[in-house]
C-alpha positions in Angstrom: 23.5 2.5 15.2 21.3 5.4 16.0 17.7 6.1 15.2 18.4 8.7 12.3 21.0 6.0 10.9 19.6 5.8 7.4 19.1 9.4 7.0 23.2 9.4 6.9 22.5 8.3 2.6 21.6 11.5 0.3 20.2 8.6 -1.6 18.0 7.5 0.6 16.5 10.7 1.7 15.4 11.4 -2.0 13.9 8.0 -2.6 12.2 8.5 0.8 10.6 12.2 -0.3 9.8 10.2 -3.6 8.2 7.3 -2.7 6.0 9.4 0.1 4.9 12.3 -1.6 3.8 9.7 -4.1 1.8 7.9 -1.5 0.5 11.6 -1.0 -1.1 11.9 -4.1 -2.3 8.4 -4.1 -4.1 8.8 -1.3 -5.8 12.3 -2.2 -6.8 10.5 -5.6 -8.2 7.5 -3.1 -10.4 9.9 -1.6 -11.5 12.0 -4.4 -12.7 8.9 -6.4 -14.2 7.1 -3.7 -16.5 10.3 -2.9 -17.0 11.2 -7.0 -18.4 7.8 -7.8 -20.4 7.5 -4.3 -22.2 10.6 -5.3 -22.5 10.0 -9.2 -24.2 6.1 -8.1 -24.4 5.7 -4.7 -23.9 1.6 -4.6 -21.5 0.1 -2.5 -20.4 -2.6 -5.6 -19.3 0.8 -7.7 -17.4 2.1 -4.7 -15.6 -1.8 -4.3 -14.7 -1.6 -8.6 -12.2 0.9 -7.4 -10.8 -1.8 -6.0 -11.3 -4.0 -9.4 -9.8 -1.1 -11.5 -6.6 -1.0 -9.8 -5.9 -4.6 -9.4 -6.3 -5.9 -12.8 -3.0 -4.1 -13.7 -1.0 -5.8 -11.2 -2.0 -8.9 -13.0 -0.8 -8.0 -16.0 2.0 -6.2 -15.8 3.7 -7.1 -12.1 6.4 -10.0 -13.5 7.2 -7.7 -16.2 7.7 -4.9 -14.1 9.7 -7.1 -11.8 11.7 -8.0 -14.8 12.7 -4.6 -15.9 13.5 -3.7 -12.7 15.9 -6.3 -12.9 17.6 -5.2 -16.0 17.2 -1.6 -17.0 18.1 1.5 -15.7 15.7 1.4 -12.4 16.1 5.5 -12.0 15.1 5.7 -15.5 12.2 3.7 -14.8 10.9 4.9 -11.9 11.1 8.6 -13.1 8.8 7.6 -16.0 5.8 5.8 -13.9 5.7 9.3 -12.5 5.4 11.3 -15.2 2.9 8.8 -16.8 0.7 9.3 -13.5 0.9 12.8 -13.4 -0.8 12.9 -17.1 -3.4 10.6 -16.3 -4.0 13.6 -13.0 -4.0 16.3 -15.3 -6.9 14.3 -17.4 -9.2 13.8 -14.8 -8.7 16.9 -13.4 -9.7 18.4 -16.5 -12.1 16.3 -17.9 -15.1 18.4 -16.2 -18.4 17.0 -16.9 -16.9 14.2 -19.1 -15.8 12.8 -15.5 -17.8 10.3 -15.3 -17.5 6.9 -13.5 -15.9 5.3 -16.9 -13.7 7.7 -17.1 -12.2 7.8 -13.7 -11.9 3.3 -13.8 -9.8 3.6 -16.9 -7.8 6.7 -15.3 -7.1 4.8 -12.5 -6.4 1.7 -14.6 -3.6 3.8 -16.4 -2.2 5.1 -12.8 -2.3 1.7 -11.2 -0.5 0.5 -14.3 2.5 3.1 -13.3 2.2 2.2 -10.3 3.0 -1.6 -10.7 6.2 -0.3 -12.2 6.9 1.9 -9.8 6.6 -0.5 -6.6 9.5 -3.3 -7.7 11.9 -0.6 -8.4 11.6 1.2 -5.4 12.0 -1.7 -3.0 14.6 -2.8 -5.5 16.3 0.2 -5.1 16.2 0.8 -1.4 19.0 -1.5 -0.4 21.4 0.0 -2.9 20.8 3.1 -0.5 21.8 2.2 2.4 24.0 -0.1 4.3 22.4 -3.8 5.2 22.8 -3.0 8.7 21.0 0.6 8.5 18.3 -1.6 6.4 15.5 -2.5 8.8 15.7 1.2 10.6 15.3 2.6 6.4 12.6 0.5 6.0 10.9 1.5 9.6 11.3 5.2 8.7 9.8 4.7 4.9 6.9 3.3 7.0 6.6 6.2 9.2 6.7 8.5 5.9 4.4 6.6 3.9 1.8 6.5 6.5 2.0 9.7 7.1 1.5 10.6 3.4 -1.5 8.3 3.8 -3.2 10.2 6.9 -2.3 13.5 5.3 -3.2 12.9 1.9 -6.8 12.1 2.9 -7.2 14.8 5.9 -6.2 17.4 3.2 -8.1 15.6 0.2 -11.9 16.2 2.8 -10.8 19.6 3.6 -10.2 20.6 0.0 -13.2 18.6 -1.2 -15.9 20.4 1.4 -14.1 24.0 0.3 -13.5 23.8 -3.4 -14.7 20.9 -4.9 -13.3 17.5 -6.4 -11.1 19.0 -9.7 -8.0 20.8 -7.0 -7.5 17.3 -5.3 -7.1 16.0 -9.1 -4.7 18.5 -9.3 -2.8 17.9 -6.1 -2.2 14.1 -7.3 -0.8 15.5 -10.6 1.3 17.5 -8.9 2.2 15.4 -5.8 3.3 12.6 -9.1 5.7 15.7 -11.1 7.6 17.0 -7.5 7.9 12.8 -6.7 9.9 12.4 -10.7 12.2 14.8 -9.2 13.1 13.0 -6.3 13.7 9.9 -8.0 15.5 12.0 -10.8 18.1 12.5 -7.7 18.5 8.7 -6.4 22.2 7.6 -7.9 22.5 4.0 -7.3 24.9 1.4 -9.0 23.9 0.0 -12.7 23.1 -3.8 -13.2 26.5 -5.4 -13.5 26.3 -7.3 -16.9 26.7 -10.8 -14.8 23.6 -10.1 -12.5 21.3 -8.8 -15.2 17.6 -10.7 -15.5 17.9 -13.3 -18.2 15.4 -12.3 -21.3 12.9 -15.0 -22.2 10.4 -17.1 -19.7 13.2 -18.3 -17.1 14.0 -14.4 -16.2 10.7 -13.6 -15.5 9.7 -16.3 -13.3 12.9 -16.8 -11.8 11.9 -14.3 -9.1 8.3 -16.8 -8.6 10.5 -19.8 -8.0 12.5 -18.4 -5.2 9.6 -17.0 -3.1 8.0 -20.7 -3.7 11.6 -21.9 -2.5 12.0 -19.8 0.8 8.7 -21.2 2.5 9.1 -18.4 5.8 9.1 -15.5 2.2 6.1 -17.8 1.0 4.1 -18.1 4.4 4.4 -14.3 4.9 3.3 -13.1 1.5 0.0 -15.7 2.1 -0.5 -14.8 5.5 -1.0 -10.8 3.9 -2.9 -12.0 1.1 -5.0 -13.5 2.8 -5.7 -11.9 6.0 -6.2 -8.4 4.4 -7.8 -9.8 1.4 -10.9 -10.0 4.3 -10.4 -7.0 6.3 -10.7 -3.9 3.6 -13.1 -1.9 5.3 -11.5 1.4 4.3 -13.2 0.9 0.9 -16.7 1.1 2.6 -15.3 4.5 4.4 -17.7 6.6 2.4 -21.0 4.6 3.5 -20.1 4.9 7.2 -18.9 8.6 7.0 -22.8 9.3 5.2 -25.1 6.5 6.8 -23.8 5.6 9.9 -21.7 7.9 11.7 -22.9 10.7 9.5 -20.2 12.9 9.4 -20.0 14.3 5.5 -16.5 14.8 3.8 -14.4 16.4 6.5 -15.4 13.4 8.9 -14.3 11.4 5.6 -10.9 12.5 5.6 -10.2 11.9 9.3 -11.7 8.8 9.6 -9.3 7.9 6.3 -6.6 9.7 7.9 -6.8 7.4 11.3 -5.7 4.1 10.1 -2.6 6.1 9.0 -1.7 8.0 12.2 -1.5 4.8 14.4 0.9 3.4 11.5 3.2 6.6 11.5 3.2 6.6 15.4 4.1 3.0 15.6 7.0 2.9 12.6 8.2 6.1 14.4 8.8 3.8 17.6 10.0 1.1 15.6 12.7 3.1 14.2 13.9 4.0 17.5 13.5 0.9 19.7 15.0 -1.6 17.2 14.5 -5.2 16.3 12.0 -7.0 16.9 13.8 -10.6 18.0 10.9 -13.2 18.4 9.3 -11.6 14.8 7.3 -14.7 13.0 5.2 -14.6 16.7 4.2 -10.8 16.5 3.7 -10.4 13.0 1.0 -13.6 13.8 -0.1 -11.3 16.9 -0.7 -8.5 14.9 -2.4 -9.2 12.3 -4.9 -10.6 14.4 -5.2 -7.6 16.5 -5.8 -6.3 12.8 -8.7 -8.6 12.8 -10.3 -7.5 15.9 -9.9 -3.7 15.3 -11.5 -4.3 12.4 -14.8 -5.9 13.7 -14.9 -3.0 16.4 -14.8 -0.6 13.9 -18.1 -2.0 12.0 -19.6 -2.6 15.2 -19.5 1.0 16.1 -22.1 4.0 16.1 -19.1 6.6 17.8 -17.4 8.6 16.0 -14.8 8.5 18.2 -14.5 5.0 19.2 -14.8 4.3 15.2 -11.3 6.4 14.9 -9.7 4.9 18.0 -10.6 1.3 16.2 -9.4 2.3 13.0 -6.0 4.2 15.0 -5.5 0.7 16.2 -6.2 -1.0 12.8 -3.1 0.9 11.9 -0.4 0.1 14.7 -1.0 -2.9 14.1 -0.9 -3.6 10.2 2.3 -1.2 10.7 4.2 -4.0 12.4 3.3 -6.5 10.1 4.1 -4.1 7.3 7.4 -3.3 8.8 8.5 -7.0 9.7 7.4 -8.7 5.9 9.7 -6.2 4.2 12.5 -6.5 6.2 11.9 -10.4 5.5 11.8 -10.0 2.3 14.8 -7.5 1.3 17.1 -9.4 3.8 16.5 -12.8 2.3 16.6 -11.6 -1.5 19.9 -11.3 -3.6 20.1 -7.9 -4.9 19.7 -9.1 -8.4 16.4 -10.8 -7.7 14.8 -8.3 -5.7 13.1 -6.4 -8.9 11.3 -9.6 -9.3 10.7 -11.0 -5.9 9.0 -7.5 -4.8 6.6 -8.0 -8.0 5.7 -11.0 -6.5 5.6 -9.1 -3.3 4.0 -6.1 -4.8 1.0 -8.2 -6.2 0.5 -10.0 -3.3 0.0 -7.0 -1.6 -1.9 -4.9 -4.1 -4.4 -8.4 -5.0 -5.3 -8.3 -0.8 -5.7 -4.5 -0.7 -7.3 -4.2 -3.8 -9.3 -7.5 -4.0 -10.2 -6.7 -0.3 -12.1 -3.3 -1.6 -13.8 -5.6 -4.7 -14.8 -8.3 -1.6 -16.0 -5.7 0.8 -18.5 -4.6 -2.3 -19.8 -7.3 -2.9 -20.1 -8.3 0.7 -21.7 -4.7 1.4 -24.5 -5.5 -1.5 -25.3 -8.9 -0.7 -25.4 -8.8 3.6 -25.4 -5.1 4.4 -22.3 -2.3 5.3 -21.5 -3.4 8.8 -22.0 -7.2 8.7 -19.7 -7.8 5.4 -16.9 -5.7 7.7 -17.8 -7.9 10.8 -17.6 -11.1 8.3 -14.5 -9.9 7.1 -12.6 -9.1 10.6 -13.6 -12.9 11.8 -12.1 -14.1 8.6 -9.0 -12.2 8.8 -8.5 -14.0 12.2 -9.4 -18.2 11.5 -7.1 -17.6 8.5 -4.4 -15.8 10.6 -4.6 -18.8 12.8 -4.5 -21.0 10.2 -1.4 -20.3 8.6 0.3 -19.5 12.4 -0.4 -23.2 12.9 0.3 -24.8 9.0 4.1 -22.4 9.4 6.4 -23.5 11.4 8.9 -21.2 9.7 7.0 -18.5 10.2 6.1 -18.7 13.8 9.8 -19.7 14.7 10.9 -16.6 12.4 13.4 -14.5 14.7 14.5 -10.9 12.9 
């Protein structure tokens, strides 16, 4: 198998432009928001809400999204979230002086909302693109494309905001969401057979629950990023320490931002070419708390420099992890449970990111910036260590 192995599948390079010029526009929206409401309040718990206003839809819709992606027309589906999020862009970029911080929570309410759609299908949809052997070197190369839709997106999202203003980066996401419809518009993959369709009623939707609680090694890793990252979202506190404390203004936003993403792109890049990882459970344990540490140096830090090798770092390492729980996951799922097991997936990965900005808020407010990101690196490592010792599954885990 070569490097470019998954590239073979015109399927899999339009789900691949999809999913990542998606990430694009999230990530430009990220930015814009983050630096809107800092200005309109300038409080650290407003800035971690965007954190609260994103995750309450994972709540209530992930099992149902799981569901449907289970047993309707996934291409149909998917091609919908991004039309939906493209209209919610076009609002916000239009809303003018009715932007207000209301306004942009229940904007991004309705974009997370497609966006816990969108998350099952994809990964649902992934292994229908490729062969199971090609699987692990697709799923390294969506990694290197995603992340580097993540340190793009906010690089360009600074630059624009310092020239122009907030309203073209609105744009950009409502366009970034139309181009991504497209690409999933152009991703043929197999219908449900009748057979392996989700069930309707209770049992189908938390069908996909009872196997994650089932496979305990599925169940350890989904905790162990829970968990762990639930502590260690610093990036929502990125606008505090571009102002206060390394005082760099919006360009030195977008880089700082962009960082965790380029050590993520770098490191699913080398992934991709060197292989499989044989003694995984071990180094996903490793890296997460290397996560851990990167993140305390980061708060600890005064340089801009040093703060962007940290937060480089931050992202090699979360890119392993990243890289190893999916290919868990998809290899250990039936194809006609993976809708719902990524929703489980999906909101335990969206309730750590996003619960981590709402933590990191209220952390900010009640200790001060840099010792709530301290508190949370040191926490991201006991509970790393924790769960390495309580899983033996996990730590004997080979790929």
């Amino acid at each position: 198998m070569t490097a470019y192995a998954a590239f073979q599948s015109r399927n899999y390079r339009f789900l691949m432009a999809g999913a990542s010029i998606s990430m694009l526009g999230q990530q430009m929206l990220g930015v814009v928001v983050a630096w809107d409401i800092y200005h309109m309040t300038r409080s650290a718990l407003d800035l971690g809400n965007v954190g609260l206003a994103q995750v309450i839809p994972v709540f209530l819709f992930t099992f149902v999204a799981g569901h449907i992606a289970d047993r309707y027309d996934r291409r149909r589906t998917v091609v919908t979230t991004q039309l939906s999020a493209a209209a919610v862009g076009l609002v916000l970029a239009l809303s003018g002086e009715f932007r207000g911080i209301w306004t942009i929570y229940g904007c991004l309410f309705l974009i997370a909302t497609a966006r816990a759609f969108q998350w099952p299908v994809t990964s649902s949809m992934l292994p229908q693109t490729v062969p199971m052997e090609h699987l692990t070197n697709a799923i390294s190369w969506n990694g290197s494309a995603r992340e580097l839709a993540t340190m793009t997106g906010p690089a360009i999202a600074g630059i624009i905001i310092a020239t122009w203003g907030s309203e073209p980066v609105y744009f950009g996401q409502a366009i970034c969401s139309l181009i991504s419809a497209f690409c999933f518009f152009n991703v043929h993959v197999p219908s449900h057979p009748e057979d392996t369709r989700a069930q309707p009623g209770w049992s189908g939707f938390v069908e996909g629950l009872q196997f994650v609680w089932r496979e305990k090694v599925i169940l350890s890793a989904m905790s162990l990023d829970l968990l762990a990252v639930l502590f260690g979202g610093a990036t929502a506190l990125m606008p505090i320490f571009a102002e206060e404390i390394l005082h760099v203004g919006a360009q030195g936003l977008g880089w700082l931002q962009a960082a965790p993403a380029l050590g993520a792109t770098l490191m699913s890049l080398a992934l991709a070419h060197f292989g499989t990882i044989a003694k995984a459970g071990r180094v996903l344990l490793g890296s997460v708390i290397a996560f851990g540490v990167a993140t305390i140096v980061f708060a600890l830090s005064s340089n801009f420099l040093l703060s962007l090798l940290a937060l480089f770092l931050l992202g090699v390492f979360d890119a392993i992890s990243v890289v190893l729980r999916i290919s868990l996951v998809q290899m250990r799922t039936p194809s006609h449970l993976r809708g719902r097991v990524s929703a489980v997936n999906a909101l335990f990965i969206t309730s750590s990111n996003q619960w981590g900005a709402v933590e990191s808020g209220v952390a900010a407010s009640l200790m001060g910036t840099v010792p709530s990101v301290v508190f949370g690196g040191v926490m991201t490592i006991l509970i790393v260590t924790g769960i390495g010792w309580a899983s033996r599954s996990l730590r004997e885990w080979r790929n």
